[in-house]
KOLDRENZA-970570 format. One record per residue (C-alpha): z, x, y; residue number from 1. Coordinates in Angstrom, 1 decimal, m for minus. Each point is the difference from the previous one (the first is absolute). Example, Ala and Ser with C-alpha at 12.3 -4.5 7.8 and 13.67 -1.06 7.14 Angstrom:
% KOLDRENZA-970570
(rolo (7.8; 12.3; m4.5); 1)
(rolo (m0.7; 1.4; 3.4); 2)
//
This chain:
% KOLDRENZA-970570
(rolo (0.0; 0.0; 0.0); 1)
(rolo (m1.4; 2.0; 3.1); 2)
(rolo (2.3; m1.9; 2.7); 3)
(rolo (3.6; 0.6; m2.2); 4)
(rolo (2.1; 2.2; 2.2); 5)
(rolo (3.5; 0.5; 1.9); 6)
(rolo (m1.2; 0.4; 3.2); 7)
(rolo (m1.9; m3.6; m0.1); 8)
(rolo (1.3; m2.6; 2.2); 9)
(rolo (1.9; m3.2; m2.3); 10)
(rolo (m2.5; m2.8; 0.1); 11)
(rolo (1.2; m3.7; m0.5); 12)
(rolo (m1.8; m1.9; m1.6); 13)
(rolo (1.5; m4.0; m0.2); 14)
(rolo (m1.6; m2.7; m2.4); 15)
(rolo (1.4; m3.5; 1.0); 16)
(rolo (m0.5; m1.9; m3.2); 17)
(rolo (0.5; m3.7; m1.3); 18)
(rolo (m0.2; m0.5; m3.9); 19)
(rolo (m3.9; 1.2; m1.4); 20)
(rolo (2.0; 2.8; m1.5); 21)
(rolo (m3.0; 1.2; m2.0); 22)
(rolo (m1.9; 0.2; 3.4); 23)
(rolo (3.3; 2.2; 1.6); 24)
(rolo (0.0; 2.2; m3.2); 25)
(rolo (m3.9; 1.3; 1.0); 26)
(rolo (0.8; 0.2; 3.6); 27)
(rolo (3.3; 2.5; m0.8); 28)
(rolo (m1.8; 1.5; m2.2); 29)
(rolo (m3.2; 1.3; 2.6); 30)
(rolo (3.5; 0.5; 2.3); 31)
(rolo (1.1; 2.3; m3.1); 32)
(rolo (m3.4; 1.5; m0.4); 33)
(rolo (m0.6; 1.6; 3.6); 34)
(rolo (m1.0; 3.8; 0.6); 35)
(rolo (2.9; m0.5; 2.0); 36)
(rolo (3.9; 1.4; 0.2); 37)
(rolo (2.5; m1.0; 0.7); 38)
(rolo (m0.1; m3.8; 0.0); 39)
(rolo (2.9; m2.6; 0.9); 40)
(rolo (m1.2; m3.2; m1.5); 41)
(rolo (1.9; m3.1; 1.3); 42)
(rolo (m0.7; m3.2; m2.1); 43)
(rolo (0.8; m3.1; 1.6); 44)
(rolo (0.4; m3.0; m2.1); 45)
(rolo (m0.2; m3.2; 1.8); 46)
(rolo (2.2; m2.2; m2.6); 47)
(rolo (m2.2; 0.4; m3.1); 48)
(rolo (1.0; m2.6; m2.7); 49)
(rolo (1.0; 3.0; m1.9); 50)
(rolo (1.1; 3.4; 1.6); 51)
(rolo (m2.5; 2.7; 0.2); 52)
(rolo (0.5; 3.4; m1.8); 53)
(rolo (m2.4; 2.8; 0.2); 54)
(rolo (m1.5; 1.6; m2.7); 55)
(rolo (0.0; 3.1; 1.6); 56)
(rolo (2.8; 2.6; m0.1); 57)
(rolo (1.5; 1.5; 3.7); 58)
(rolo (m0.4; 3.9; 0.1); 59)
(rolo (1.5; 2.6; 2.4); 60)
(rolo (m3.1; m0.4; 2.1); 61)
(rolo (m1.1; m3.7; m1.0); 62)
(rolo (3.0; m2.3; 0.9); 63)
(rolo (m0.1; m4.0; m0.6); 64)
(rolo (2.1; m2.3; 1.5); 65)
(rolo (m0.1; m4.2; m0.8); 66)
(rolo (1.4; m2.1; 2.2); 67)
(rolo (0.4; m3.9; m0.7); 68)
(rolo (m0.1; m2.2; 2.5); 69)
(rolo (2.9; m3.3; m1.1); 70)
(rolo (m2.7; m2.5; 1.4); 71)
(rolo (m4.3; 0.2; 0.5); 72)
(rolo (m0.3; 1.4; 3.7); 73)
(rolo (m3.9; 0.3; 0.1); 74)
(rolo (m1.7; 3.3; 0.7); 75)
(rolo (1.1; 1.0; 3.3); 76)
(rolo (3.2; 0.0; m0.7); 77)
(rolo (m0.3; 2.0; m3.2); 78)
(rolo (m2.0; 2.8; 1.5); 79)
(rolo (2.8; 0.0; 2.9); 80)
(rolo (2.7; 0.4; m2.7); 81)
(rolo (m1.9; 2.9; m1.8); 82)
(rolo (m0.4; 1.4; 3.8); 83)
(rolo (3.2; m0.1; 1.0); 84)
(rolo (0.8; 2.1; m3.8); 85)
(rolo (m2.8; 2.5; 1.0); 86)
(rolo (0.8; 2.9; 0.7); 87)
(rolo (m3.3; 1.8; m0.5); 88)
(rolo (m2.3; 2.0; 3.1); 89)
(rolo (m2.7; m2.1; m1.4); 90)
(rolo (0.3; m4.1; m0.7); 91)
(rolo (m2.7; m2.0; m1.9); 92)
(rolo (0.0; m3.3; m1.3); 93)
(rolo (m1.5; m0.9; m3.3); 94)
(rolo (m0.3; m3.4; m0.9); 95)
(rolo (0.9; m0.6; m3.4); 96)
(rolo (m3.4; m0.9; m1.3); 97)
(rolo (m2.0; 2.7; 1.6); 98)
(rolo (m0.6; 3.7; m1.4); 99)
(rolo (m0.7; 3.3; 1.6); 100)
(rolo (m2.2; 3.3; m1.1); 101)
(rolo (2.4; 2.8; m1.1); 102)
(rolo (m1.1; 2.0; 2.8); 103)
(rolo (0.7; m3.0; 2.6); 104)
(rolo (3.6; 1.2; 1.3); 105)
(rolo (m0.9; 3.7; m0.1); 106)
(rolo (m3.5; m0.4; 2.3); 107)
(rolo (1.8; m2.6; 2.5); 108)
(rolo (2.7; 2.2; 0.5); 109)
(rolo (m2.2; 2.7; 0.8); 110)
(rolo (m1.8; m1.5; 2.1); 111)
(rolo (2.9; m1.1; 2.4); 112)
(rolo (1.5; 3.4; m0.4); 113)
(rolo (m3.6; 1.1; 1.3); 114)
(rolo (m0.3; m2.5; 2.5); 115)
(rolo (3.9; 0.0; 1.3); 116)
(rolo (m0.9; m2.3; 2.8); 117)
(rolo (m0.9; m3.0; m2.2); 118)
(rolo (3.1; m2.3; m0.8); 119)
(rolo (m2.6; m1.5; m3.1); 120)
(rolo (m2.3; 0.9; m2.4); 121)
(rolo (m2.2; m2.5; m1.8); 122)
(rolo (m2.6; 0.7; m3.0); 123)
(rolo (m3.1; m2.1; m1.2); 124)
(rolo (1.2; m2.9; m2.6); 125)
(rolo (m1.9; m1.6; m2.3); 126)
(rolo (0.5; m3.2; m1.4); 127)
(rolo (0.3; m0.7; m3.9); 128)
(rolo (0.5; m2.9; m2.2); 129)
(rolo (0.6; 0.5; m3.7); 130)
(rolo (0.5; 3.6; m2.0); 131)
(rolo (m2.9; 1.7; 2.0); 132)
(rolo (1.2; 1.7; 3.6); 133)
(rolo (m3.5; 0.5; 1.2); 134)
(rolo (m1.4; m3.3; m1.4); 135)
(rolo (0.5; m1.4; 3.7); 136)
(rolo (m1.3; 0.8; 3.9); 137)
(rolo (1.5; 1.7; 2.5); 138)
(rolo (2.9; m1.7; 2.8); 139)
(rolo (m2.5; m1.3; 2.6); 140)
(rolo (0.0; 2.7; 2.9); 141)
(rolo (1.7; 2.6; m2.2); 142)
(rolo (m2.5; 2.7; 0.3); 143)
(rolo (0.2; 0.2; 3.7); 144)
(rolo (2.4; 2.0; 1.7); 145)
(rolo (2.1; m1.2; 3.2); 146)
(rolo (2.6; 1.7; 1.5); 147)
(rolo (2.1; m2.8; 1.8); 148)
(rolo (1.2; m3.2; m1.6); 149)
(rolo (m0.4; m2.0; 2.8); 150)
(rolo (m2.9; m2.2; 0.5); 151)
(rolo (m0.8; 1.4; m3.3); 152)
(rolo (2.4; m1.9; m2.2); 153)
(rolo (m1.6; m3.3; 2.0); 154)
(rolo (m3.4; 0.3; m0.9); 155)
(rolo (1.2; m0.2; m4.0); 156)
(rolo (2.7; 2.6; m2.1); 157)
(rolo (m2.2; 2.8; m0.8); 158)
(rolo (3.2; 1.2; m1.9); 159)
(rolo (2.1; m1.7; m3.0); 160)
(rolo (3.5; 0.7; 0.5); 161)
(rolo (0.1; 3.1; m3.2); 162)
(rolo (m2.7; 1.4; 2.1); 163)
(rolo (2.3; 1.3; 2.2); 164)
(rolo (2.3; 3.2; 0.1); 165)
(rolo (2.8; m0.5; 3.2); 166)
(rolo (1.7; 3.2; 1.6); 167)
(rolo (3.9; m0.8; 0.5); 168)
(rolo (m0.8; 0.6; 3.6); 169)
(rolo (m2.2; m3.3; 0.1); 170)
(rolo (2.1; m1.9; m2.5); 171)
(rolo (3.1; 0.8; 2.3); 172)
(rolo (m1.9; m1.4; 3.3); 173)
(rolo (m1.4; m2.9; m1.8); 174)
(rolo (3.2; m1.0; m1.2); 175)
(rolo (0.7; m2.7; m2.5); 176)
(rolo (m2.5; m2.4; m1.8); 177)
(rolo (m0.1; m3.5; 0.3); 178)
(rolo (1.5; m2.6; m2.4); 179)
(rolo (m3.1; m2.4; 0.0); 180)
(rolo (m2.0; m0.3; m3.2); 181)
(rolo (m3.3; 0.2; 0.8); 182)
(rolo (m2.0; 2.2; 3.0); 183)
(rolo (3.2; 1.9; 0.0); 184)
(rolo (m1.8; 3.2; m0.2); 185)
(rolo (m2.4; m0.7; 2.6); 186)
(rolo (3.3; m0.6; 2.5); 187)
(rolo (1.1; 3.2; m0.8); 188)
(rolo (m3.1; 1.8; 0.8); 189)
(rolo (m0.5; m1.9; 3.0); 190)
(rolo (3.7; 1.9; 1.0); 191)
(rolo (m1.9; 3.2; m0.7); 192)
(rolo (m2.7; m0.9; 1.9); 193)
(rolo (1.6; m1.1; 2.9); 194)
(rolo (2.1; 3.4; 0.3); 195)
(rolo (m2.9; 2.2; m0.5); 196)
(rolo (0.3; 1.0; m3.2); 197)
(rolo (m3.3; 2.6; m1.0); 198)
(rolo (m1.1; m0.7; m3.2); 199)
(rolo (m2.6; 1.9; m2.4); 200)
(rolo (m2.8; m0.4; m2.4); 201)
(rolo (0.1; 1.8; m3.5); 202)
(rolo (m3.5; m1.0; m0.8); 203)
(rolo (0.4; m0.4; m4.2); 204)
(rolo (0.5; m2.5; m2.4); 205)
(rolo (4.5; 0.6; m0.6); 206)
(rolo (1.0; m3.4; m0.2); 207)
(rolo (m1.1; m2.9; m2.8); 208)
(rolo (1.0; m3.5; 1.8); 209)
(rolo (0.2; m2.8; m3.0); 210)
(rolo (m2.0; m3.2; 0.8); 211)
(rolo (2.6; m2.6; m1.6); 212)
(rolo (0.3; m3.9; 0.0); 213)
(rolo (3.6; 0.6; m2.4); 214)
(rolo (2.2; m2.6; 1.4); 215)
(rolo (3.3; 2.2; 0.4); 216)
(rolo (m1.6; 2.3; 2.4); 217)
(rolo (2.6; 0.8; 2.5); 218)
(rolo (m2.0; m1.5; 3.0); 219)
(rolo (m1.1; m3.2; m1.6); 220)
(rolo (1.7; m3.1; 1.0); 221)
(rolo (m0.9; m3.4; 0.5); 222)
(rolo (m3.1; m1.3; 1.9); 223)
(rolo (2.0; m1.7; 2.6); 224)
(rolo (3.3; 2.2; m0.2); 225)
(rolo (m2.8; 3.4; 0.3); 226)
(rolo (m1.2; m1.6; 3.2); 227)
(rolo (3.5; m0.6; 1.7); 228)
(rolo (0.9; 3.6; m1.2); 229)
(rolo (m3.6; 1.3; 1.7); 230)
(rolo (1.0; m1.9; 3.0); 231)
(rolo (3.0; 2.0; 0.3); 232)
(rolo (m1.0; 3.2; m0.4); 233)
(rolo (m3.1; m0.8; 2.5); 234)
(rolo (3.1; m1.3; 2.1); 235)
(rolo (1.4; 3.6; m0.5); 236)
(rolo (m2.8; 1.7; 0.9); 237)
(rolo (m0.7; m1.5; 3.0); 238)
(rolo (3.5; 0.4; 1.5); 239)
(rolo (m0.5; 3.3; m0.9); 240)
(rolo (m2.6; 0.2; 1.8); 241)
(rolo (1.1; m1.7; 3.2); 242)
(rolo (2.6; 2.2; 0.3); 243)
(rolo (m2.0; 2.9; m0.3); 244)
(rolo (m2.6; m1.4; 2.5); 245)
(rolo (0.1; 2.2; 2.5); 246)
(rolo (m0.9; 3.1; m2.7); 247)
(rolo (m2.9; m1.7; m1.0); 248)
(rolo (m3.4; m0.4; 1.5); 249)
(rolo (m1.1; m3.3; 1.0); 250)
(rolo (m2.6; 0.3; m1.8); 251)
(rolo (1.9; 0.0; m3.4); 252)
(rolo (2.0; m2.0; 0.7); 253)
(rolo (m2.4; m2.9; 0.2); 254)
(rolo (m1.6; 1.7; m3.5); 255)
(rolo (3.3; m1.2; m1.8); 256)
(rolo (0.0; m3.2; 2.2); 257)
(rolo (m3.8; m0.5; m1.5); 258)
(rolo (1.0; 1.4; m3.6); 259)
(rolo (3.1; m1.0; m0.9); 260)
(rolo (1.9; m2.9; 2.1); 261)
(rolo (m3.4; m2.1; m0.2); 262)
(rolo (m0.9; m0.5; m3.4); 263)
(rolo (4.2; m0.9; m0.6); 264)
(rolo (0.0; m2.6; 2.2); 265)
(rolo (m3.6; m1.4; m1.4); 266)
(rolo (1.8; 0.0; m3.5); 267)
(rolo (3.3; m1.7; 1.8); 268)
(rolo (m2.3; m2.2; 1.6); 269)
(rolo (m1.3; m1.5; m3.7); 270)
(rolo (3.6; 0.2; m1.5); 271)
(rolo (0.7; m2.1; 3.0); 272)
(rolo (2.8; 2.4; 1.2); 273)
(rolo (m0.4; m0.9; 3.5); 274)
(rolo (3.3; 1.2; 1.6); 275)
(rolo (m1.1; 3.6; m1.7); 276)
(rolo (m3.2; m0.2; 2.2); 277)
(rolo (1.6; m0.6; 2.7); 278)
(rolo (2.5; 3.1; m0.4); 279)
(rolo (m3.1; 2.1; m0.6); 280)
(rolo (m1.5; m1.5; 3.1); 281)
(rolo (2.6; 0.9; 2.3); 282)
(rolo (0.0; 3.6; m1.2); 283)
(rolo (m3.6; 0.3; 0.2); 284)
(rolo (0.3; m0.7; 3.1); 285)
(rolo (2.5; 2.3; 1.0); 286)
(rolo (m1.1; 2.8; m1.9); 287)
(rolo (m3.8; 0.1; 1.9); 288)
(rolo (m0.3; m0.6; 3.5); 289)
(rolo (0.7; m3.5; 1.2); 290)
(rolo (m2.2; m2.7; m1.7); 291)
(rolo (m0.5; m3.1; 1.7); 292)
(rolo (1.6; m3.1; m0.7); 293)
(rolo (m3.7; m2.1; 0.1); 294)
(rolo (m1.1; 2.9; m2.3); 295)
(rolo (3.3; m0.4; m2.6); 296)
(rolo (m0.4; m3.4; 0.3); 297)
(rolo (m3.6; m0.1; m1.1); 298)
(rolo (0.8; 2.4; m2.9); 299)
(rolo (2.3; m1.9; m1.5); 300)
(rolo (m2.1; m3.3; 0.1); 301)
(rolo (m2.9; 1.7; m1.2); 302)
(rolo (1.5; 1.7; m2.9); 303)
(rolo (1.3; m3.6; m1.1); 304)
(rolo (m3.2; m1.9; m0.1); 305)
(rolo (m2.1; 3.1; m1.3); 306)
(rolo (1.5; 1.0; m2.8); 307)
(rolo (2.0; m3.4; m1.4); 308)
(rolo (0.1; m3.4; 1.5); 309)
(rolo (4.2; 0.1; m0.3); 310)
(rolo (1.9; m3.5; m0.2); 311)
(rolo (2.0; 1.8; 2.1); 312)
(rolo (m2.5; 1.0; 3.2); 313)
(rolo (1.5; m2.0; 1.9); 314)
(rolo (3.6; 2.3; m0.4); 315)
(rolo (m1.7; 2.6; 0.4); 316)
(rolo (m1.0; m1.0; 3.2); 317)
(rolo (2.7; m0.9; 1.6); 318)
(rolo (1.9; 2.7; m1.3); 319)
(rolo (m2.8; 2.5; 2.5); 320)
(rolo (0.2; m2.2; 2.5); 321)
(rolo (4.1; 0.4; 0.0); 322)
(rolo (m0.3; 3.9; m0.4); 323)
(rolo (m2.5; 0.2; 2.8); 324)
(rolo (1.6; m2.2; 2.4); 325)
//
């Protein structure tokens, strides 16, 4: 193993994980695998029916850790637990279904160490269903290189999250993740973008991203209880955002408004969520210049009738016209 050495710096590797304990077993096992020493891998499982024990055994230069969370906390919050464990240079956050090259940890690390300005390093990923990791395509926008996050992340991820390799400098300023279930990822990075976090491309295939429809993956919920959790992590963002508005450029800050906050409140619109739209509304409109109240108005209206005829238009209605007045 060309990367096994004392004078490495500890990379932590966390795998937040909810039951598909034949899934966790590959992906500790391509943790177990690297070119890479030493290695703190932090296994968090989410309330599994059953508790989680690795297969693996710890070494001097390979420890494992599993911590059990007493009641299912969603993603975010089980990455934040393995990140608050970390104690690693390096962070990077496997999901439990996803694999890695052997050479993945000892090329990203190299390349921050190269590049000691970068806070992030990401690699190409391909997408796999099945035994077969190069039966699928690549992430879409995965073989071009950007250097900031931000407006990158809003045109589209061109990143999955075990893409990644974090310096403890960036993971520090970042600070925690979120507890939301789904999009909880993109929130973070939008942290990182926001304080000017410089990211780089290692342009080869490191990272295997499993296309599954498995009903216990950790993000999957319920159609309508998926939405509400979107909602708020879109809510999250955008807060984030505002409060930060003064560090971004108007410019992207209208992106997100455009990317993100629009399509939620169309799918609010046809859950008929209308109180939701109006909270989006109001911070839309606080987080780009000053829209007009004709203009709001007008919006909401028009995203009634065009994409549902709701029972409850006329709600909707009045509820503008009481926001706006």
């Amino acid at each position: 193993m060309a990367s096994i050495g004392k004078d490495n710096p500890l990379v932590s590797v966390i795998v937040p994980l909810h039951n598909r304990f034949n899934l966790v077993d590959e992906a500790v096992d391509a943790v177990y695998k690297q070119n890479y020493r030493p290695i703190e891998l932090i296994l968090v499982d989410d309330c599994s029916s059953q508790a989680y024990r690795p297969k693996i055994q710890a070494s001097a230069d390979f420890s494992v850790a599993v911590i059990r969370h007493q009641e299912n906390q969603g993603p975010g919050a089980s990455r934040e637990t393995g990140r608050r464990r970390a104690t690693g240079a390096y962070l990077a956050y496997l999901d439990s279904d996803d694999l890695w090259h052997p050479a993945f940890l000892e090329k990203m690390v190299l390349q921050l160490k190269e590049k000691p300005e970068n806070g992030m390093c990401y690699c190409k990923t391909r997408q796999f269903s099945g035994e077969y990791l190069n039966s699928g395509s690549l992430r879409p926008r995965n073989e071009q290189a950007f250097d900031a996050i931000l407006p990158t992340l809003l045109f589209g991820r061109p990143w999955s999250t075990g893409a990644c390799l974090w310096t403890r400098r960036a993971a520090d300023q970042i600070g925690p993740w979120s507890e939301g279930w789904t999009n909880e990822d993109i929130e973070y990075e939008i942290r990182a973008g926001i304080f000017g976090i410089q990211i780089s491309h290692l342009p080869e295939v490191l990272c295997y991203e499993r296309e599954t429809d498995d009903p216990q993956q950790l993000s999957q919920a319920t159609h309508k209880k998926a939405l509400l959790q979107k909602f708020s992590s879109i809510k999250a963002m955008a807060i984030t955002v505002l409060e930060n508005k003064h560090a971004l450029e108007e410019s992207t800050r209208v992106l997100f408004v455009k990317k993100k906050m629009r399509p939620m409140v169309t799918d609010l619109f046809q859950a008929e969520e209308y109180e939701k739209v109006i909270e989006l509304c109001k911070l839309m409109n606080k987080i780009v210049k000053p829209l007009s109240k004709a203009w709001l108005l007008t919006a909401l209206l028009l995203a009634s009738v065009r994409y549902r005829k709701f029972p409850g238009a006329a709600k909707i209605f009045q509820l503008g016209c009481h926001f706006l007045t």
